[in-house]
C-alpha atoms as one frame of an Amber mdcrd trajectory, in Angstrom:
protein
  26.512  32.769  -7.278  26.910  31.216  -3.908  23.257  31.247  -2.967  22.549
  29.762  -6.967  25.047  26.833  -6.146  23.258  26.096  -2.636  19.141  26.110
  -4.111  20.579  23.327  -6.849  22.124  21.295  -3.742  18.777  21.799  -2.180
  16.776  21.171  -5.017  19.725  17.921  -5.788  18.476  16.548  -1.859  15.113
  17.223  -2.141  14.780  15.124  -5.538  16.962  12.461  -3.713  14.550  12.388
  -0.532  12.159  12.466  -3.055  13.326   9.012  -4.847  14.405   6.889  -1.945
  10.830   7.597  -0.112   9.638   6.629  -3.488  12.152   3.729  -3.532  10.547
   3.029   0.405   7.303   2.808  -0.281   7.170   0.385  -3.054   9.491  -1.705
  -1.249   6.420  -1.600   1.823   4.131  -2.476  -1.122   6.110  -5.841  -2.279
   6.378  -7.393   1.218   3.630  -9.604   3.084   0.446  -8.065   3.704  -1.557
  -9.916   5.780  -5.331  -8.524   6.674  -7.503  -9.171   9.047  -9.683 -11.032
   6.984  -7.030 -13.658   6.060  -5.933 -14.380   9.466 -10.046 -14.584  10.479
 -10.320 -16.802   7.392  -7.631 -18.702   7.901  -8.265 -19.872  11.777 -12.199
 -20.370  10.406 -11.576 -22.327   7.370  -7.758 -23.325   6.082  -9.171 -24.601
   2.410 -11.363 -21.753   1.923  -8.294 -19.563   2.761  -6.304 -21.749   0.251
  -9.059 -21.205  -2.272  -9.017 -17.458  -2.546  -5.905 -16.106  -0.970  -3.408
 -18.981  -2.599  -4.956 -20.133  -5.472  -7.412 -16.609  -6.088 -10.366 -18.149
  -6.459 -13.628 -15.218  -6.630 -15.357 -14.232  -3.859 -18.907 -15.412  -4.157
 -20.439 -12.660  -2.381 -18.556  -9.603  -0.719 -20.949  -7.049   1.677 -20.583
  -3.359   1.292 -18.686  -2.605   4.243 -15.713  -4.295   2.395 -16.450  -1.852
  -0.394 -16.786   0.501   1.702 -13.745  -0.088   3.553 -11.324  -0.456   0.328
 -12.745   2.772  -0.862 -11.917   4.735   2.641  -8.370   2.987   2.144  -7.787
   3.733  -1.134  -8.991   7.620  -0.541  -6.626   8.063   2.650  -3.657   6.332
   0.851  -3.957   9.092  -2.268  -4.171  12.007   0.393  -0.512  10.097   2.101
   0.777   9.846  -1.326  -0.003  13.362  -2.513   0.495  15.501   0.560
């Protein structure tokens, strides 16, 4: 019975790890993010950063390394999340 009691305490501070990485992480997500392409934007042209980082204007053009780049983020931050 002893060992029974100590795998639910386990399993009770592994679920509440669990929930306050969980809590962590979207707490990260809701704060400032600031790229490098908003700071370049920004010191290049302050109304063009207004226009699509403020007010979200659409990107006229966008090249494929920024595709490229989102998808290499978005791919590592699924393997973080998962494993």
């Amino acid at each position: 019975m002893k060992g029974s009691s100590g795998n639910r305490l386990l399993f009770f501070c592994a679920q509440n790890l669990e929930d306050i990485m969980s809590q962590a992480i979207q707490s990260m997500r809701n704060q400032l993010h600031i790229s490098h392409s908003q700071i370049f934007t920004y010191l290049s042209c302050s109304l063009r950063y207004s226009f699509r980082y403020i007010i979200g204007l659409p990107v006229e053009h966008s090249s494929i390394a920024l595709h490229f780049g989102k998808a290499i983020h978005a791919a590592l931050e699924v393997f973080c999340v998962f494993h």
